[in-house]
Structures are given as C-alpha cells and as structure tokens.
C-alpha positions as protocol buffer text, in pm:
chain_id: "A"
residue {
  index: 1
  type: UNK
  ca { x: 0 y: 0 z: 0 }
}
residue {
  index: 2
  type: UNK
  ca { x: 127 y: 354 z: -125 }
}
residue {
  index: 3
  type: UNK
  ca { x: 207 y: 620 z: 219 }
}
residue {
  index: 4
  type: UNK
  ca { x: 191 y: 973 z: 104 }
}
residue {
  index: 5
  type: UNK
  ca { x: 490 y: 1128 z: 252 }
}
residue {
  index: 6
  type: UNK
  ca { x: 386 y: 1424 z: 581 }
}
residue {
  index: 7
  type: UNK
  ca { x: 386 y: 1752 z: 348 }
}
residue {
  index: 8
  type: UNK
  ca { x: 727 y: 1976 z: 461 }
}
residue {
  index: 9
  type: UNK
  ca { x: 557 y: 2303 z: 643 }
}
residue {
  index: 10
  type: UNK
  ca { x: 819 y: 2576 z: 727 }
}
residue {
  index: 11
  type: UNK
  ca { x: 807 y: 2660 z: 1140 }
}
residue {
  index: 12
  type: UNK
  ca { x: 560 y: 2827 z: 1269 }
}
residue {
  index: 13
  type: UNK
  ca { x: 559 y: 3156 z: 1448 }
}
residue {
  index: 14
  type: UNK
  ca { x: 499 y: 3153 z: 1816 }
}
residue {
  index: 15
  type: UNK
  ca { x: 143 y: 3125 z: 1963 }
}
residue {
  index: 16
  type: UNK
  ca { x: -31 y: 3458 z: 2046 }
}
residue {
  index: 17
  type: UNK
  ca { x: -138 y: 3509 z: 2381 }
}
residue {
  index: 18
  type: UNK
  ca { x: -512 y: 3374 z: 2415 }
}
residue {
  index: 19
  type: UNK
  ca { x: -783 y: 3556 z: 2405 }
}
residue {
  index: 20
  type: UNK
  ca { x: -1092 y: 3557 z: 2652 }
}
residue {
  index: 21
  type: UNK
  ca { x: -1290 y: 3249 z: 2652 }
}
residue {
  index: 22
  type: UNK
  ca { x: -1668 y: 3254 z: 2512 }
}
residue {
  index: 23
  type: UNK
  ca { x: -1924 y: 3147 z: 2771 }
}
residue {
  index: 24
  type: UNK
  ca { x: -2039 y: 2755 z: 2691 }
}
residue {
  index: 25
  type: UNK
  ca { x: -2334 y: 2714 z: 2504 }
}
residue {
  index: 26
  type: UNK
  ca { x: -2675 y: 2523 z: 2587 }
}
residue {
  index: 27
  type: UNK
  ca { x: -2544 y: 2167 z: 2449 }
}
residue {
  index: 28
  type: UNK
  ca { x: -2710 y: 2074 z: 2102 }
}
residue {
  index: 29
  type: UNK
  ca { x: -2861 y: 1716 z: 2067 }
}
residue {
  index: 30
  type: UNK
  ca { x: -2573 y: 1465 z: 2023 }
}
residue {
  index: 31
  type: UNK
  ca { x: -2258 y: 1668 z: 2124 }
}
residue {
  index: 32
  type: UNK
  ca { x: -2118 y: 1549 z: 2490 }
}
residue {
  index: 33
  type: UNK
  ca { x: -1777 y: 1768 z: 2506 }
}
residue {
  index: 34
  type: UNK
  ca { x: -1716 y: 2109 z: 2524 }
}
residue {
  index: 35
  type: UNK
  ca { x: -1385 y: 2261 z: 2324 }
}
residue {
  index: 36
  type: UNK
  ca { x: -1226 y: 2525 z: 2512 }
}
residue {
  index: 37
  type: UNK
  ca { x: -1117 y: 2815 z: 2297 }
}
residue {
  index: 38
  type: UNK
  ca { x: -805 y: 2777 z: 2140 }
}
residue {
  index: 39
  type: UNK
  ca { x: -554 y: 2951 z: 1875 }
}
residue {
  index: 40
  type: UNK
  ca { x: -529 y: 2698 z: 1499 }
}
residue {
  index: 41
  type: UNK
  ca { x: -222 y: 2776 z: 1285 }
}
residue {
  index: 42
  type: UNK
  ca { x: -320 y: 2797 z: 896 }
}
residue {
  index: 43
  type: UNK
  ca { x: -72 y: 2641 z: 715 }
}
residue {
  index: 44
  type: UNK
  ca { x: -173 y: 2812 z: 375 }
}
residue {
  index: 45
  type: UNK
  ca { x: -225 y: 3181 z: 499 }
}
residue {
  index: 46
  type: UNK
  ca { x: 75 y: 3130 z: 740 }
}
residue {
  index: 47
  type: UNK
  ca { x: -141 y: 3260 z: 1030 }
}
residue {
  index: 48
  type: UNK
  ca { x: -295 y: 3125 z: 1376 }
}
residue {
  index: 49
  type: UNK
  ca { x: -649 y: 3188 z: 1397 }
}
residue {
  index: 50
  type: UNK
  ca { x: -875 y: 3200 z: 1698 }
}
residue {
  index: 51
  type: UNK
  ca { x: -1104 y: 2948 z: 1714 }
}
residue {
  index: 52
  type: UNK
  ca { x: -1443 y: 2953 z: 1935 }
}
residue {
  index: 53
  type: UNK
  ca { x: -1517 y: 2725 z: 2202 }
}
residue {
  index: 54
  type: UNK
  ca { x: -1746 y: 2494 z: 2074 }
}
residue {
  index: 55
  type: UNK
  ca { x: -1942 y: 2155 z: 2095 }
}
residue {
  index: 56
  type: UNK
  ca { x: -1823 y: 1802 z: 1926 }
}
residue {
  index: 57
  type: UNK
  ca { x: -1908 y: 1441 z: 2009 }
}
C-alpha cells in the first residue's frame, strides 16, 4: 500500500497570547464535550487563527 509522505511546512511563528474564553453554550442534541477556545495555525495563509469554544461528540 502507497504512504503519502507528511507535506514539509516551514516553522511556525509563536502562539499569540489567548484571548478571553466565550461562555459555553446550551449543548445541542448529540454533542457530549465542550472545546475550550483555542488559537489553529493555517498552514496556507501562514497565520494562527482563533477558534471559538465549541461543541463536538
């Protein structure tokens, strides 16, 4: 079986300081964990991006 080879990414800068956190939400049918806030780097605009705390399963 073929492995694609991990794509090179240059470094990334360091990680702002975070931001406040959003207040959790009322929990939608069928998500069970809360996701604190957190910074994402994007890889193709070479930028970290706040993300919102949000819901998943």
């Amino acid at each position: 079986m073929f492995k694609r080879p991990r794509p090179f990414h240059p470094p990334r800068p360091p990680k702002p300081p975070d931001r406040l956190q959003n207040m959790q939400t009322l929990k939608p049918f069928g998500k069970n964990h809360w996701v604190k806030a957190h910074w994402r780097y994007d890889y193709q605009r070479r930028q970290w991006e706040w993300v919102l705390g949000h819901w998943t399963k």
